[in-house]
N, C-alpha and C positions, 0 to 999 in steps of 0.2 A: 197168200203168204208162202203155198211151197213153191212158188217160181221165183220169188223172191230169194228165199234160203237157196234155190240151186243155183242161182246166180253168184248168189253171195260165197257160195264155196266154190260153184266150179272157176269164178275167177280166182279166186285164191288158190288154190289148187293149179290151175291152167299156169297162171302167173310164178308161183312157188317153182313148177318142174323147170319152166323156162329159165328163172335165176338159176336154179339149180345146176344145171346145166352149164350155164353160164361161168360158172365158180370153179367147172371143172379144171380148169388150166393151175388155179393156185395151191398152195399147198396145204394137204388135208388139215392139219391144226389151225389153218388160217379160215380156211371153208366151215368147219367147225364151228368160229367163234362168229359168222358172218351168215348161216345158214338160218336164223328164225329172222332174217329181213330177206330171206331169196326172194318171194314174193316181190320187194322192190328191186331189186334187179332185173326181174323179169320184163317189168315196168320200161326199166330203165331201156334195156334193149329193145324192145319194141319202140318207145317213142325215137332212141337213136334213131334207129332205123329209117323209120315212117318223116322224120321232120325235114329229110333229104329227099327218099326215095318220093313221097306224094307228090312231090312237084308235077312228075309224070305218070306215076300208077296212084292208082284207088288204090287203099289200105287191103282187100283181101289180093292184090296184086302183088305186094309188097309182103306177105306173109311166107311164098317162100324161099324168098334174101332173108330174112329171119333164120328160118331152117337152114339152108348155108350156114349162115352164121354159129348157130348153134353147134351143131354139127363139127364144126372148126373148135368150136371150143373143146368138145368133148375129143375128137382128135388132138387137140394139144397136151391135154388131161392124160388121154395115154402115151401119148410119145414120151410126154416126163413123168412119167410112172407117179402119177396122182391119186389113183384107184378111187376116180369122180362119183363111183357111183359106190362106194361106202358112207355110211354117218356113224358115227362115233355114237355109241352107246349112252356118253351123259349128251349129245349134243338133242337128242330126239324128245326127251320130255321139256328142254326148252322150246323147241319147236311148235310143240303142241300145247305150250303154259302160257307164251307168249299172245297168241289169239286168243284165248279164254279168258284172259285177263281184263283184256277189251272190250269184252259184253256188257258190264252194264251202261259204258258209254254206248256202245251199236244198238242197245235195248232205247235208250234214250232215243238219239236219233230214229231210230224204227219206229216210235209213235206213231207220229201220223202216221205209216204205212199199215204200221198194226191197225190203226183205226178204219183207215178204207180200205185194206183186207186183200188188197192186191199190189201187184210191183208196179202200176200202172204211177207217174210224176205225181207226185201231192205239195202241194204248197205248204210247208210249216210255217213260212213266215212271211212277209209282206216282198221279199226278193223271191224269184223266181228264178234264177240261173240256171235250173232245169234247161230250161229251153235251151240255153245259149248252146249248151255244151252237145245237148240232141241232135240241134242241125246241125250244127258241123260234124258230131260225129256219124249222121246219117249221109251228110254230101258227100263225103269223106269215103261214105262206104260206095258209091254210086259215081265220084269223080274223083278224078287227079285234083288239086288242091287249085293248082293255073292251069288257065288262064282266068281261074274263077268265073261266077254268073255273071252275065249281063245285067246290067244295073243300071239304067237311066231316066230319070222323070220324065224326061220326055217323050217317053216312048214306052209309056207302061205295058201296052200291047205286047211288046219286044221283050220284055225285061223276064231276068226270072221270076218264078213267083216269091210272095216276102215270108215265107218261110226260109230262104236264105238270106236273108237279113244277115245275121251273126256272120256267116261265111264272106259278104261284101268288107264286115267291122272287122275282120280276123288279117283279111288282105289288106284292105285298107291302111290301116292303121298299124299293120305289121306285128300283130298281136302272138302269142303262143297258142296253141293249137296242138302241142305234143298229148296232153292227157285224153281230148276227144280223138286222136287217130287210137291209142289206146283202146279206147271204150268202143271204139269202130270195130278193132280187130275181136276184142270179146266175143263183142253181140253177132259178128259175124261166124266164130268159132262155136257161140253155144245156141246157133238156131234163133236168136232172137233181135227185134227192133231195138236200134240205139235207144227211142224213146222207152222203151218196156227197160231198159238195165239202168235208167241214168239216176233214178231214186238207190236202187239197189247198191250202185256202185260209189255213191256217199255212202253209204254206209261200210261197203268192203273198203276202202279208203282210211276210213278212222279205223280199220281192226289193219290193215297194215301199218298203219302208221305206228302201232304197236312195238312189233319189231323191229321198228327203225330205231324208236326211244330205246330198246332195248339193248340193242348192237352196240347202239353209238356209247351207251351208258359204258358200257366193257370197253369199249376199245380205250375212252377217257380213264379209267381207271377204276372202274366203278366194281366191285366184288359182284358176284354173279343176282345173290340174295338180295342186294339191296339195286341191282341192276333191275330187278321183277319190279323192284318198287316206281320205278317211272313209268314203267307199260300204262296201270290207271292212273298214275298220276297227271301226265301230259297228255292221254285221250281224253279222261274228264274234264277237261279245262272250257269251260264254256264257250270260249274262241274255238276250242276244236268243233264243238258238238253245233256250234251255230252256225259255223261254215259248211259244216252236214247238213244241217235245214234249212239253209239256205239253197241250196246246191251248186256251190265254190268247190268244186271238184278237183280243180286245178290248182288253186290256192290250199288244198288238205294233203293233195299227191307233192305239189312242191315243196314245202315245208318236210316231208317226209325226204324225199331226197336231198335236200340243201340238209338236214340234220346227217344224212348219211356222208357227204362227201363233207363234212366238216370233220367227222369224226375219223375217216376214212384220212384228210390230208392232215389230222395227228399221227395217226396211228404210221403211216407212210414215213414219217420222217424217226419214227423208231426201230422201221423194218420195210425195205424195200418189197417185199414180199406180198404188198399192199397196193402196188401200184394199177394192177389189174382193174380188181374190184373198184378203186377212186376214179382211174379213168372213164369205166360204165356208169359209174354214179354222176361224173361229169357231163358226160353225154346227154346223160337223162334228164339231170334238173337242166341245161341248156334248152330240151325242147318243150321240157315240162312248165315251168316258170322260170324265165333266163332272167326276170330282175332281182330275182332272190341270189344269182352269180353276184351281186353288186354289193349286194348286203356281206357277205361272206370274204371277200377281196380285204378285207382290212384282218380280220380273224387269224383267215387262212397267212396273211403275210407274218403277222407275229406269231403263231405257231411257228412258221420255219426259223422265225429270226431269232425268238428267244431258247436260249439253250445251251449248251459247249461251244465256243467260240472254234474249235477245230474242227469241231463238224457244218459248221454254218455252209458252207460250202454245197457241201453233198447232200445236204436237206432242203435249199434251194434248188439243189438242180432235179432233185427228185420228185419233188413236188412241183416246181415249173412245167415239167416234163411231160407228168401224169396231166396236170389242168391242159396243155398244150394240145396230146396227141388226143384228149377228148375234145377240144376245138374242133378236132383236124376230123373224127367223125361226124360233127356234124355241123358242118361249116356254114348253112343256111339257118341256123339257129342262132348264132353268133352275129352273122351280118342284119338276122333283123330286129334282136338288140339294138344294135349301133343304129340301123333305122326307124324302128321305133324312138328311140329315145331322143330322134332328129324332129320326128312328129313333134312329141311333146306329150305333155301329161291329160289323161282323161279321168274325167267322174271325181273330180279333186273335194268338188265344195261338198255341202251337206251337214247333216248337225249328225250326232252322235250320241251315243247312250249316256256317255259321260256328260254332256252337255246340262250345264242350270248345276250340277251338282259342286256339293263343296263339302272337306271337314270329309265323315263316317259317312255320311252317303256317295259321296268320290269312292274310297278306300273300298267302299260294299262293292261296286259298280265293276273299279278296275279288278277287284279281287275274283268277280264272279259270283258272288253271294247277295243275290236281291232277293230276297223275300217276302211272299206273299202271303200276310197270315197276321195278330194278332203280336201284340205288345212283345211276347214272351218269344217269336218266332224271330223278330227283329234283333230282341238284344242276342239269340242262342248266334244268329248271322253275323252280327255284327261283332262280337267276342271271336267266332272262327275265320272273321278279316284279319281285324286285327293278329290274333296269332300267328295266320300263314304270312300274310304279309312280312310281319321282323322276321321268320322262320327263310322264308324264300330270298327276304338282304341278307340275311345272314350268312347263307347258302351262296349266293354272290360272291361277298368278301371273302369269305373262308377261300373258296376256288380262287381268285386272286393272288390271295395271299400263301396258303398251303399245298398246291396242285398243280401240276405239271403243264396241265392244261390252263393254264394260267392266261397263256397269249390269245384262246381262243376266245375266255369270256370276257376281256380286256375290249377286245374287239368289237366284239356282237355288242357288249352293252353300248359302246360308244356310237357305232354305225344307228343301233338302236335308238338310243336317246338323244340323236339328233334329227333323227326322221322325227320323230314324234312331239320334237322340240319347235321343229321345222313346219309340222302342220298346223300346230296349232297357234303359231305366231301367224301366219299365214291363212287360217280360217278353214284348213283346208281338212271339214269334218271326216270327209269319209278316205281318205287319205292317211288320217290320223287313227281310225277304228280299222283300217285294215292295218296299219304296222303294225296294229297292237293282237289283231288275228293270228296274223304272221311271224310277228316276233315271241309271243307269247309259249309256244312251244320249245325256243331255246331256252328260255330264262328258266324255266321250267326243270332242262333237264342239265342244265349248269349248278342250279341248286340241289340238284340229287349229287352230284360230284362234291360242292361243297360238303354238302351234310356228310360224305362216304370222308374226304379229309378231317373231317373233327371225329367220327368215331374211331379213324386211325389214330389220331392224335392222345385220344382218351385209352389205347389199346392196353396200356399201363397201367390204368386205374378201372379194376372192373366194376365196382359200383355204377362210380360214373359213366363206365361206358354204358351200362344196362338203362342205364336212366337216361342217357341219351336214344340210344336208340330204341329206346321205348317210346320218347318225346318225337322223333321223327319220323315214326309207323302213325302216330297219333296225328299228327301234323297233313301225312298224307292221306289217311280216311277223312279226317274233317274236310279238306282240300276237296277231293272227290267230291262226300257226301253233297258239301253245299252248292257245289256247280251242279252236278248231277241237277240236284232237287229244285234248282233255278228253271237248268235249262225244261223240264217235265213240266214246271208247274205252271212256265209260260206256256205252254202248247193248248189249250186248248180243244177236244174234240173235237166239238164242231166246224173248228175253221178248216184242219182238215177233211173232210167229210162234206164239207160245202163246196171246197175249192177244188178237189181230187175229181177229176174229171174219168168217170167209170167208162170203161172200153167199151161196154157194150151197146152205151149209147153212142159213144161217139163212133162207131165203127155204123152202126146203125144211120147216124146221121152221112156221113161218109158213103155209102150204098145209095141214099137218096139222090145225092150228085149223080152217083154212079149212073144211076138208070134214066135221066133226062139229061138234056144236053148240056154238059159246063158250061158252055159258052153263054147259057139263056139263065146263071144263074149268079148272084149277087149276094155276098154272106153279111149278115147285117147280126154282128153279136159283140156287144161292149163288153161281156166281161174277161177281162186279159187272158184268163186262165184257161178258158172257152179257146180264140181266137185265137190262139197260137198255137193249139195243139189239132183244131181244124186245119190251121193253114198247111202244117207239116203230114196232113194227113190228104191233103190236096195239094202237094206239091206237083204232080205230076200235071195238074188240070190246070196250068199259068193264064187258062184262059177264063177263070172263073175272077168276077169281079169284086172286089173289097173296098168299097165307100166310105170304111172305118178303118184306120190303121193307127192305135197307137206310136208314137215316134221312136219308144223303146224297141229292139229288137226285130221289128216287121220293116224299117224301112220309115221314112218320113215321107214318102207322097202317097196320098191313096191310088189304090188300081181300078180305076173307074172313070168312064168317058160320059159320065153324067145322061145317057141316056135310059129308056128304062129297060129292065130287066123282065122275062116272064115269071121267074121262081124266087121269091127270097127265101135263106137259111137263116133264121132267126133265132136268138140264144134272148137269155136272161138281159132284162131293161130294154128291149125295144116292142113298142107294143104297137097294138093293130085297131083302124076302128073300121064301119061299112061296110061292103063288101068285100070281105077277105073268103077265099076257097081254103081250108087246110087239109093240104095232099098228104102230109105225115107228121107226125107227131110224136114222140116220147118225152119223158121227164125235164127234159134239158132243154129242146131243139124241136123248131118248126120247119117245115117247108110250107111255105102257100103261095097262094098265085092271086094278085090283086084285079076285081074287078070294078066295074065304073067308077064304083064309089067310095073304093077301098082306099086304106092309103097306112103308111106309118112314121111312127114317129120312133126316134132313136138319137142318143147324144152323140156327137158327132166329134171326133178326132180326141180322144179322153187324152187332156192333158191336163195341164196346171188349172184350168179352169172350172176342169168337172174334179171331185173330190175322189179320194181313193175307193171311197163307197162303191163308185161309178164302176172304175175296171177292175176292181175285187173283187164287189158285190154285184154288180148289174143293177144297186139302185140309183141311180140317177140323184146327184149332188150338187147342183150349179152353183157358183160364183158369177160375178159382174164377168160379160160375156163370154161365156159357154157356149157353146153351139148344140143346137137339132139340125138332123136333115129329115126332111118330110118325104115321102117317096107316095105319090097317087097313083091311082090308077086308070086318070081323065086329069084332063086341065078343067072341066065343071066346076062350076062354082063351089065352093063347098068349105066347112069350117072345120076348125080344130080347137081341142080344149087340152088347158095346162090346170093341174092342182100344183098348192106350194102352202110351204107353211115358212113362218116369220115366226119371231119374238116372241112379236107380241100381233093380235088383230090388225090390222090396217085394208084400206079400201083396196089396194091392191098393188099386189108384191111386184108383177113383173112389167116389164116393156118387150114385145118384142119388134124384131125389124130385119128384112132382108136388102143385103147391101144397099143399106142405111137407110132406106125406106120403110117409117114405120108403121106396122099391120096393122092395120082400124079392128078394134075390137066389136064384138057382137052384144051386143044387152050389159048391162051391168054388173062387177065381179060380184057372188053371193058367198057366204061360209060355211063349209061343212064339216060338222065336228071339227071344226079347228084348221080345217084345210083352206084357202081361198081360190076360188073357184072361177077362171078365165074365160073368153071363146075368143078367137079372133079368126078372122076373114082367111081362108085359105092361099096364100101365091096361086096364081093362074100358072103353073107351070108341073111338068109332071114330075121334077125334084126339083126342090128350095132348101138352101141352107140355110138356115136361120141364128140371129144372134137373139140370146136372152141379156134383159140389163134388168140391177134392180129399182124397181122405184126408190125416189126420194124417201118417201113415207117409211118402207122396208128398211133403206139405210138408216135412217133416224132408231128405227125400234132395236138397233143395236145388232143386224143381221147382215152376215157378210158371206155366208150361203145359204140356198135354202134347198131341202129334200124335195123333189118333183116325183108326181105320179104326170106321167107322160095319157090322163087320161082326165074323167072327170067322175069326180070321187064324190057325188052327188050318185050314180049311177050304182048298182046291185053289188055286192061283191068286190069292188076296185078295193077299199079300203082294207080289206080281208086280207090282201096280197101284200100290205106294205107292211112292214119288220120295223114298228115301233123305236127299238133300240138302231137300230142304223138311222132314224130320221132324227131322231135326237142325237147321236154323235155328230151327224151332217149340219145338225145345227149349231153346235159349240164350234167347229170347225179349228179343230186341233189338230188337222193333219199336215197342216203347212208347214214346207220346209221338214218334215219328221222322217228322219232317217234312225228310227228305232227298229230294228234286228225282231224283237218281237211284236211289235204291234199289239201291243197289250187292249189297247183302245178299240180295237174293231175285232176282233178275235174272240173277245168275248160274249159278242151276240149273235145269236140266232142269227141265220143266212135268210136269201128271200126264198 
């Protein structure tokens, strides 16, 4: 946990002087009101920078055009006698109010970390974007961005290894990439592995996003005291904190600057003096998330347009100007926008939290208030829906109706409510759960402006006003409280703790490689969490072979020429029977070396077929055909055995068959303890992929997966190893199609 906490400030810290810096050029009362979001400025110029320059330099390459830059600023700072490196006396306990504020959201998110006790990625919830953002921001650190990896099925030999996966989807598809060149220059600044900061920096993430709510809240109109009140209002919003346990890094940092340059092109069209700062915030979100630019285009237009009919003019051209000449920094950020958005849309369908609900469980859902607990837990939740919810329309129309910024929330709700209007006529679940990620933090802090226009309103009547703003301190601790208590009470310990993969072994299995030859070694490990944080840890060894590759993130062809290997690296759900040699061993991870009569069995290509069990957990979950690959160590005669449980009893659960040739079974299936008990005839081949189907029988008893011990559970011991609560979830098989954020359903049992 302290390399975690040094991460966690020295980027803040790192990041803050950089803004700071940055701000040098405008004028000290401007810097002032804009100085407890420097941190996102800092941001912002770096990703400038890097969304251009990485075309041809790695990110520590590109570090010092940065300095240039910097540099320049603070030389403009003094030619216009700005005195950059003063802070105003009330500006410094905002400064430092604004990040404190933050903590018991960062507390939140820090669970799992807190729980596996180091900064090493942990899984809070069933998305993993960890990964995504690690290799790219580890390629990033190690290469120019183009000409990218070589990539071709055909020629897996050739290709890079599928720890650049993400970096192929990033090219490809024309994606953003601004916040991992970010996260690149950090970890390069503070001595550490992109992977080692990428936990750490969701969490510094949601404590900037802090004083961006904060900033923007003043520049809207918002009194400074009731400006404090968005900081936890809009970081505890369960959209935030689960985009942090997610690790949507991208998605937490953009929203943070799309808040800033909204507030940034109000505040511009009341004071040129502002143009500076909006143009770096443009820059930023363009490489940071350039689709949230699209969201904003309707906002930002009526900001300019509503107003004095005599200035309309001059608040177009000023605001035109600023969005333009951040264009013009960073003009590959722009054009892959416009190419992206040529591709086309990804990851649209899915079902959603909200999904099945209706009525008070809708309202709980959207509101962020799900509750885990007893009669009296529901209704205290379901009472502080309700509330915030009229509280936050309330907070809407008010802004509307009484606030200046009127044009901005005008906008955002309507951009808003037709995306969301849009997915869900269109089925398009996770489409629809990320606008509401995404959008969730405006509406948020449009209703803190609301609510600041009704206490002005009431400024007259101080009763009322006391009792108003009594009612909306009230408003915003329930707010918190119930998100907060949502987001902790899904979490689980042991999920993180099962999934967080400990450095010491995986660095340990990593030195195994080390010391035998890659090329004679074959990693054979289904569970995701495993297998992606090996492969980025063997990036270097492209010649090591991967028979198993989820479709997600690693690449969709395995890297394997089907012949056999000397050494396999074996993790959780692939087991061994015969003669196996085991050359190394710890908690996680095997190396062994197969001899005559060795051989293994492991689920093969974990997708839609094998159950989440499978690449979560390493237990092995089959649906109608799932795949094994068998790996011998002779073509000898020789047999294999499956356990499986059903329903209900029956003579026997499974079929199997290699390209559709079905495997002659060995003696007749027996039952143990409730297990059914298999053998079938070996392929004569020293690897076979195998397909499992279910019997007839199995289908009838109402079973539409069934939990496998990949051994024969007749035998000493096997049954000891399998986790009860995961063979029973595998057998209701509720994970289809479930695009639940927390995974309530697997999370709460014991690991294998």
């Amino acid at each position: 946990m302290t390399v975690t906490l040094l991460v966690i400030v020295g980027s803040y810290l790192v990041l803050g002087a950089v803004g700071w810096l940055v701000l040098a050029p405008v004028a000290p009362e401007v810097r002032a009101r804009l100085l407890p979001a420097a941190p996102l400025f800092g941001v912002a110029l770096l990703a400038g920078v890097s969304s251009t320059a990485t075309r041809w330099l790695t990110v520590p390459q590109t570090l010092p055009l940065v300095g240039v830059l910097v540099a320049a600023c603070v030389a403009v700072g003094v030619w216009r006698r700005t005195a950059p490196w003063r802070v105003d006396r009330s500006t410094g306990p905002l400064v430092l109010l604004c990040p404190l504020l933050t903590v018991p959201a960062a507390l939140a998110v820090a669970l799992p970390t807190i729980w596996a006790g180091d900064n090493r990625p942990v899984a809070g919830t069933v998305v993993v974007d960890q990964f995504y953002f690690a290799s790219n921001a580890t390629y990033l650190t190690d290469h120019p961005l183009l000409p990218g990896p070589y990539w071709n099925p055909a020629d897996w030999v050739g290709s890079a290894p599928p720890s650049y996966g993400p970096v192929v989807d990033v090219i490809s598809n024309r994606l953003r990439y601004g916040q991992s060149a970010v996260a690149s220059a950090l970890s390069f600044l503070l001595r550490q592995e992109p992977s080692d900061t990428v936990t750490p920096l969701s969490i510094t993430w949601v404590v900037v996003m802090g004083g961006a709510a904060f900033v923007v809240a003043v520049l809207l109109g918002v009194r400074l005291r009731w400006a404090l009140l968005a900081v936890p209002l809009v970081t505890s919003s369960l959209y935030v904190t689960t985009q942090a346990l997610e690790g949507k890094n991208d998605g937490l940092l953009g929203v943070s600057l799309a808040l800033l340059a909204l507030g940034l092109s109000y505040a511009v069209t009341r004071s040129t003096a502002y143009w500076w700062p909006l143009t770096v915030s443009v820059a930023g979100l363009a490489s940071v998330y350039a689709e949230l630019v699209l969201v904003l285009v309707p906002a930002v237009a009526l900001v300019a347009l509503l107003g004095s009919r005599r200035q309309l003019l001059a608040r177009l051209n000023v605001v035109a100007a600023s969005w333009a000449l951040g264009a013009v920094l960073t003009p590959w950020a722009w054009i892959w926008l416009a190419e992206s958005a040529r591709i086309g849309g990804r990851f649209s369908d899915g079902a959603t939290p909200f999904e099945g609900r209706s009525g008070l469980d809708l309202l709980r859902s959207v509101m962020g208030a799900q509750p885990i607990g007893g009669r009296v837990v529901v209704v205290v939740f379901s009472v502080a829906a309700v509330v915030c919810a009229v509280a936050i329309l309330a907070g809407l129309v008010l802004v509307g109706l009484r606030s200046p910024a009127r044009g901005a929330a005008i906008g955002l709700v309507l951009v808003l409510g037709w995306l969301e209007l849009s997915a869900y006529r269109s089925g398009a679940g996770n489409l629809q759960y990320r606008t509401a990620q995404l959008g969730w933090a405006f509406v948020l802090l449009l209703a803190v402006v609301g609510w600041q226009a009704l206490l002005r309103l009431l400024e007259g009547r101080p009763r009322s006003g006391r009792a108003a703003a009594a009612s909306v301190v009230a408003v915003a601790v329930a707010f918190a409280s119930v998100n907060l208590a949502t987001a902790a009470s899904h979490l689980p310990r042991e999920r993180a703790e099962v999934q967080h993969v400990d450095a010491a072994q995986l660095d340990e299995a990593l030195g195994w490689v080390e010391e035998v030859d890659a090329a004679d070694v074959a990693v054979l490990v289904p569970r995701f969490t495993d297998l992606v944080w090996l492969a980025l840890g063997l990036r270097e060894h492209a010649e090591v072979a991967y028979p198993v590759l989820p479709a997600i993130y690693l690449g969709s062809f395995p890297r394997w020429d089907r012949e056999p290997d000397r050494y396999y690296l074996l993790g959780a759900g692939a087991e061994t029977s015969g003669d196996v040699t085991v050359l190394e061993e710890n908690e996680r991870y095997r190396l062994v070396e197969l001899g005559p009569t060795g051989s293994i069995l492991t689920p093969f290509q974990p997708t839609y077929f094998w159950g989440r069990t499978t690449y979560m957990r390493g237990f092995p979950c089959a649906r109608d055909f799932a795949q094994l690959l068998l790996v011998r160590g002779s073509t000898a005669p020789a047999t294999f055995t499956l356990s499986s449980r059903a329903g209900r009893s029956v003579r026997a659960n499974l079929d199997v068959d290699v390209d559709g040739r079905r495997l002659e079974p060995v003696g007749r299936p027996r039952t143990v303890d409730g297990w059914n008990v298999q053998s079938f005839r070996a392929p004569r081949f020293r690897s076979a992929i195998m397909t499992l189907t279910l019997t007839a029988e199995a289908r009838r008893s109402g079973t539409s997966a069934l939990p496998l011990v990949l051994d024969d559970a007749g035998r000493a011991g096997v049954l000891e190893r399998v986790d009860p609560g995961l063979a029973t979830f595998c057998l209701a098989d509720d994970d289809a199609d479930m695009m639940d954020g927390y995974d309530r359903n697997v999370t709460v049992l014991r690991g294998p």
